[in-house]
C-alpha positions in Angstrom: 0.0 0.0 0.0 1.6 3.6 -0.9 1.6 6.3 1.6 -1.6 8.1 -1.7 -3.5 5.2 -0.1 -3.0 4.9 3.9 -2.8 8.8 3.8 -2.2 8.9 8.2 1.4 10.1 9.0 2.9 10.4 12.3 5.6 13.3 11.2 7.6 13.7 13.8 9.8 17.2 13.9 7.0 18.9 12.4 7.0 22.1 14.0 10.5 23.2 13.0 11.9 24.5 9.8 11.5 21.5 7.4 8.9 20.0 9.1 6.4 22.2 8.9 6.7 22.7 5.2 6.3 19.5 4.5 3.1 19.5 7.2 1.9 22.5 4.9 2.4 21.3 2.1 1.1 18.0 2.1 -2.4 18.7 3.7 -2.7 21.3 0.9 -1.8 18.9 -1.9 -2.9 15.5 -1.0 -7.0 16.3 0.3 -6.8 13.0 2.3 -3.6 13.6 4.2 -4.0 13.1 8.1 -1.1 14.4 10.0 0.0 13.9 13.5 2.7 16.2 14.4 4.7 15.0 17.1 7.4 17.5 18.2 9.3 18.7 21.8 8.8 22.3 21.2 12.7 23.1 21.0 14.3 26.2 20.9 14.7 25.5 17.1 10.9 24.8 16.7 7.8 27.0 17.0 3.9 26.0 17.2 3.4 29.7 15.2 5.4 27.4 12.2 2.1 25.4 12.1 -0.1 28.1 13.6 -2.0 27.9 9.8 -2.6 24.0 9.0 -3.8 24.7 13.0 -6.1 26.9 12.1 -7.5 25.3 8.7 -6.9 21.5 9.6 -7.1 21.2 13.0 -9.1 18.4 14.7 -9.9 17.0 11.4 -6.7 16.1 9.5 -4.4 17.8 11.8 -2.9 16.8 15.5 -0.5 18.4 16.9 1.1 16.4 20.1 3.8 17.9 22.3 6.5 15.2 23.5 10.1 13.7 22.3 10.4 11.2 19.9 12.7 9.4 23.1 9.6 8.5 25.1 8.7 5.5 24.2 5.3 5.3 26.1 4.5 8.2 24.3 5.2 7.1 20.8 3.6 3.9 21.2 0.5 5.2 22.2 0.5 7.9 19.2 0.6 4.6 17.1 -1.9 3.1 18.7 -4.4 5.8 18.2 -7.2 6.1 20.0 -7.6 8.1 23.4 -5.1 9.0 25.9 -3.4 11.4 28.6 -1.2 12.6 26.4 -3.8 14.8 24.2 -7.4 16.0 24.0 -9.7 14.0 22.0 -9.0 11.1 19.8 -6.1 10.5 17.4 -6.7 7.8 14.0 -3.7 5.2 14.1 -0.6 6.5 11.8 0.8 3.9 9.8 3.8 5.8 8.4 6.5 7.7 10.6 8.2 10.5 8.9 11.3 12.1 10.8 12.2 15.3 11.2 12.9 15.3 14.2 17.0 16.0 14.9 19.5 18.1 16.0 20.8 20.1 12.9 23.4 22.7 13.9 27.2 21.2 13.0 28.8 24.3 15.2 26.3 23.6 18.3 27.4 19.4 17.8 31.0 20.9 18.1 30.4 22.6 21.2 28.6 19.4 22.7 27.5 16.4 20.7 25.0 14.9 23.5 21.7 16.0 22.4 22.8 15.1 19.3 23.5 11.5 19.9 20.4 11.4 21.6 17.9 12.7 19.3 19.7 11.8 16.3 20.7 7.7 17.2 18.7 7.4 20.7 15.2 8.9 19.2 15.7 7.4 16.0 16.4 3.9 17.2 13.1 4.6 19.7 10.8 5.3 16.6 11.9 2.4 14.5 11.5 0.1 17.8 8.0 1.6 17.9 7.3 0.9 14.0 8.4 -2.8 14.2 6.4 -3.6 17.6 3.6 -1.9 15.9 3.6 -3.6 12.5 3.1 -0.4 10.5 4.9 -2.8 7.6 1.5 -4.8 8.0 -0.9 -1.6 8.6 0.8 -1.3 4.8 3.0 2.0 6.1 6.7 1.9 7.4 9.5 4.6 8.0 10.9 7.3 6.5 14.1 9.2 7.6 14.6 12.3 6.7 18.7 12.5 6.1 21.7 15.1 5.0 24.0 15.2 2.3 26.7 16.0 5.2 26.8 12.1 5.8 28.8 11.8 2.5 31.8 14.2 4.4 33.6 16.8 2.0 34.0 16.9 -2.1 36.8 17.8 -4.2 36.3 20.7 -6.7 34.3 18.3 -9.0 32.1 14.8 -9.2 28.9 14.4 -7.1 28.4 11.5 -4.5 25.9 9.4 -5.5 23.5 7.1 -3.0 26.2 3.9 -3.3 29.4 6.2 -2.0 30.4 5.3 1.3 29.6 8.1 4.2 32.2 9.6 6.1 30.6 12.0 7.9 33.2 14.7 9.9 31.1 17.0 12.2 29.3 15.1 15.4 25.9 15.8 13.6 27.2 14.3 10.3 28.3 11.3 12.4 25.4 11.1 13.8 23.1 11.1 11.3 25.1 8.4 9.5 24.6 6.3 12.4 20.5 6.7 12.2 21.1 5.9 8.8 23.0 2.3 9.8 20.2 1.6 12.3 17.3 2.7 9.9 18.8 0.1 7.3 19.5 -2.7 10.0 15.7 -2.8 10.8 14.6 -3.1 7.6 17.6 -6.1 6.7 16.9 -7.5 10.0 13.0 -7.3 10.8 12.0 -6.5 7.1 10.2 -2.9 8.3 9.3 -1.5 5.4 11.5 2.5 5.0 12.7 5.1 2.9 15.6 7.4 2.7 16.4 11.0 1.7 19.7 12.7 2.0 18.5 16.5 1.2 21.1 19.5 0.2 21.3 22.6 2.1 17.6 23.6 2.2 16.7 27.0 3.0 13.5 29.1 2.1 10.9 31.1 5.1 10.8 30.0 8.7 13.8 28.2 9.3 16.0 29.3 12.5 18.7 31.8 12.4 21.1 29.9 13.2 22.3 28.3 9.8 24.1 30.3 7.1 22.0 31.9 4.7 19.1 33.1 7.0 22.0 34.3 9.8 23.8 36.1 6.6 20.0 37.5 5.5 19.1 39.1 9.0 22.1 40.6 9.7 21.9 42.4 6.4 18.9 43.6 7.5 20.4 44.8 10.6 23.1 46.3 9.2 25.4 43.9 11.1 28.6 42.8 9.9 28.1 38.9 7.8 30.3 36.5 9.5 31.5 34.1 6.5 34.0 31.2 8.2 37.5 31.1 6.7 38.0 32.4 3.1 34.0 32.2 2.3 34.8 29.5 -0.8 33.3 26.4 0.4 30.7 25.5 -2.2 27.3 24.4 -1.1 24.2 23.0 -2.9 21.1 25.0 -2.5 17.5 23.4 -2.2 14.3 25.7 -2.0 11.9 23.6 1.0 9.3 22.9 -1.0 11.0 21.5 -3.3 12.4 18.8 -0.7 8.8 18.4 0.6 7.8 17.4 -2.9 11.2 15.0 -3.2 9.6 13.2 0.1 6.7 12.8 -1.2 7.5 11.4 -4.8 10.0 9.0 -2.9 6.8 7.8 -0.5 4.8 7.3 -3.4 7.0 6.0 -5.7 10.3 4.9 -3.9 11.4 1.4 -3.5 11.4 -0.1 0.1 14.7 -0.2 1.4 15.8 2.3 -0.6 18.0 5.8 -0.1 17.5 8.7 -2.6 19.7 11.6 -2.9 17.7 15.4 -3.2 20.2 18.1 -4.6 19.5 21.3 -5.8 21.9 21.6 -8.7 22.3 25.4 -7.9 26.0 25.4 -6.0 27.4 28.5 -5.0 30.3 29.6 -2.8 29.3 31.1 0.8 31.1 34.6 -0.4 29.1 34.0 -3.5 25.8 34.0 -1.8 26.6 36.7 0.6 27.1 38.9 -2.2 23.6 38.0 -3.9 21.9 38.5 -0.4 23.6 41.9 -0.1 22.9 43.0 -3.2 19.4 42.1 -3.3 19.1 44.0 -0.1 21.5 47.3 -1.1 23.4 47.0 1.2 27.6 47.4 1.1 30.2 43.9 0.7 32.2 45.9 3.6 29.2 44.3 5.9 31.0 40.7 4.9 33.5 39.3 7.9 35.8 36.8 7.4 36.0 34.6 11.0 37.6 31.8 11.6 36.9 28.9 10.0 35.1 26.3 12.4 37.2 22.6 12.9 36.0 19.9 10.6 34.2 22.3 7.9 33.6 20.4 4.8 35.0 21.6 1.6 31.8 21.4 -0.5 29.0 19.0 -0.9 27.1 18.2 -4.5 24.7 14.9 -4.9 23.6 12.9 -8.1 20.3 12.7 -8.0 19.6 10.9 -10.6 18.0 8.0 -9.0 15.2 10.5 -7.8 14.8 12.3 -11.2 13.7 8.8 -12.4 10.8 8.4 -10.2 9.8 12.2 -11.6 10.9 14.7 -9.4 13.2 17.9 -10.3 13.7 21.0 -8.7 11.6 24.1 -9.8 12.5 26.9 -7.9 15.2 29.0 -9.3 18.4 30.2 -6.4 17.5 33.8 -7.5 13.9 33.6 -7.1 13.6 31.0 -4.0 16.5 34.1 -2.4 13.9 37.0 -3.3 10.9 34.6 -1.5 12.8 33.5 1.5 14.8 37.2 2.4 10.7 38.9 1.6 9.8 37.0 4.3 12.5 38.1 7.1 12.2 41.2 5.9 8.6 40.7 7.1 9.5 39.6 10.3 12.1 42.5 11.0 
C-alpha cells in the first residue's frame, strides 16, 4: 500500500523548519492527508510554524502532540491511536512515521555532541522500535528518515556522490546522522520494516531558524550587522528551495522502493562569499558588511549529490536560487 492510499502520517519534527513545510504542504496537496505532528517544542521549533494547518486542519486532518520522539510510552501510544493522557480528543492510528525530528546545527554538535546523539541515534532507534512492535509494515506503512547530504563528508572541486558512495561524515551531527542511517537500514535487513531514505542538500527558504548560514547572513543584512563568513568564504554548497524537498519526500513515498535511499540536490551550487554577495545586493546594502572569521574545525569543503535515482521516479527542482532568495529574504524582511 503507498503512503496516496494509507494517507495517516505520524511526522515527527514537524514544528520546526522543514517539518512544517512538509506538514503544509502536504495537507494542501494531497485532500486526504491526516497528519499527526509530534514535536518537543525546541528552541529551534515554533507552534506559530504550524499556527496555519492549525487553524485550517485542526481536529480534522491535523494533531498536533507535544513530547520527544525518546519517550517510548508516548510514541507507542501515538501509534496506537485512539484516546489517551497525552492529548485531548481522539487521534486515527498512523501507519507511516516521517522524521524530522534532529539536532541540525554542525557548530552547536562541536560545542557538545550529547543531544545530538540522543535525538539523532537514541530517538531514531526509539521510533523504528516503535514501528516494528507496531507492525506499521503490516498496517501497509513503514518509516521514512529524513537525512543530510553532510553524511557523504567533504568533495573535491568536481564529481557528485551518488546514493552507493560510502559516508564519512566529519562533524558530530554528520556522524550522527550516519549512524541513524545504519540503524534505519539494520531494521529493515533484519525485521523486514518496510523504509525510505532522503539525504537533502542545504535547504533553505521562510521559517527556518537563524542559526544556519544563509538566514544568519539574511538578517544581519537587514540589521546592518557585519556577515560573518568562516575562513576564506569558498566552500561551495548545494542549495534546495523547501518545498521542493517536501515534494522530493513525497515522490519517494509514493514512488520509492522499500529499502531504498535517494539523494535530493539542488543543482544550484554557490560559494558562501558567493551568496553573501547575492543576499547583499538584493538587499542594497555594502560587501564591507562581509567578515571573514575563523573557520570552524572539521568544515567540509563542499557538498554536491547525483540525483539521478530521484529524477527517475519524476521529481526535479523548480524553484530557481534567485527567485527561491527574493521569496525566503521577503519573508525576514517581514518579520524585521
Amino acid at each position: 500500500m503507498t503512503l496516496e492510499q494509507t494517507m495517516v502520517l505520524l511526522v515527527t519534527g514537524g514544528a520546526g523548519f522543514i517539518g512544517s513545510h512538509f506538514i503544509q504542504t502536504t495537507l494542501d496537496e494531497m485532500p486526504g492527508a491526516v497528519i499527526i505532528n509530534l514535536d518537543s517544542i525546541s528552541y529551534a521549533g515554533s507552534t506559530a510554524n504550524v499556527e496555519d494547518v492549525q487553524r485550517r486542519f485542526g481536529g480534522s486532518r491535523y494533531f498536533f502532540v507535544k513530547g520527544d520522539i525518546c519517550d517510548r510510552q508516548l510514541v507507542h501510544a501515538i501509534c496506537d491511536g485512539g484516546r489517551s493522557e497525552h492529548w485531548v480528543g481522539e487521534l486515527p492510528a498512523p501507519v507511516w512515521i516521517v522524521n524530522f525530528a534532529a539536532e541540525t546545527h554542525v557548530d552547536r554538535s562541536i560545542e557538545d555532541d550529547s543531544d545530538f546523539v540522543r535525538t539523532n541515534v537514541m530517538g531514531v532507534r526509539t521510533l523504528l522500535e516503535t514501528a516494528r512492535q507496531k507492525r506499521l509494515g503490516a498496517r501497509g506503512g513503514g518509516f521514512f528518515q529524513i537525512s543530510t547530504d553532510e553524511v557523504y563528508g567533504a568533495l573535491g572541486e568536481a564529481g557528485r556522490f551518488c546514493e552507493t558512495d560510502p559516508m564519512e561524515p566529519n562533524s558530530p551531527y554528520a556522524a550522527t546522522k550516519a549512524g541513524a542511517e545504519h540503524l534505519v537500514h539494520a531494521y529493515h535487513r533484519t525485521f523486514g520494516l518496510p523504509v525510505r531514505l532522503v539525504r537533502g542538500a542545504n535547504n533553505y527558504g521562510p521559517r527556518q531558524y537563524p542559526e544556519k548560514f544563509l538566514p544568519v547572513i539574511i538578517t544581519k543584512a537587514l540589521r546592518n550587522e557585519a556577515l560573518p563568513v568562516y575562513g576564506t568564504g569558498r566552500n561551495v554548497r548545494d542549495w534546495l528551495y523547501v518545498e521542493d524537498f517536501c515534494r522530493a519526500i513525497r515522490t519517494i513515498a509514493l514512488y520509492g522502493k522499500d529499502g531504498e535511499t535517494y539523494n535530493a540536490g539542488g543543482d544550484q551550487e554557490v560559494r558562501n562569499i558567493d551568496l553573501s554577495r547575492r543576499v547583499l545586493a538584493k538587499l542594497g546594502k555594502p560587501e564591507s558588511l562581509i567578515e571573514f572569521v575563523t573557520d570552524r574545525p572539521g568544515h567540509d569543503w563542499r557538498y554536491a549529490m547525483d540525483s539521478s535515482k530521484l529524477h527517475a521516479l519524476g521529481w526535479s527542482p523548480q524553484m530557481a536560487l534567485e527567485d527561491g532568495l527574493d521569496k525566503t529574504i521577503e519573508w525576514y524582511a517581514s518579520q524585521a
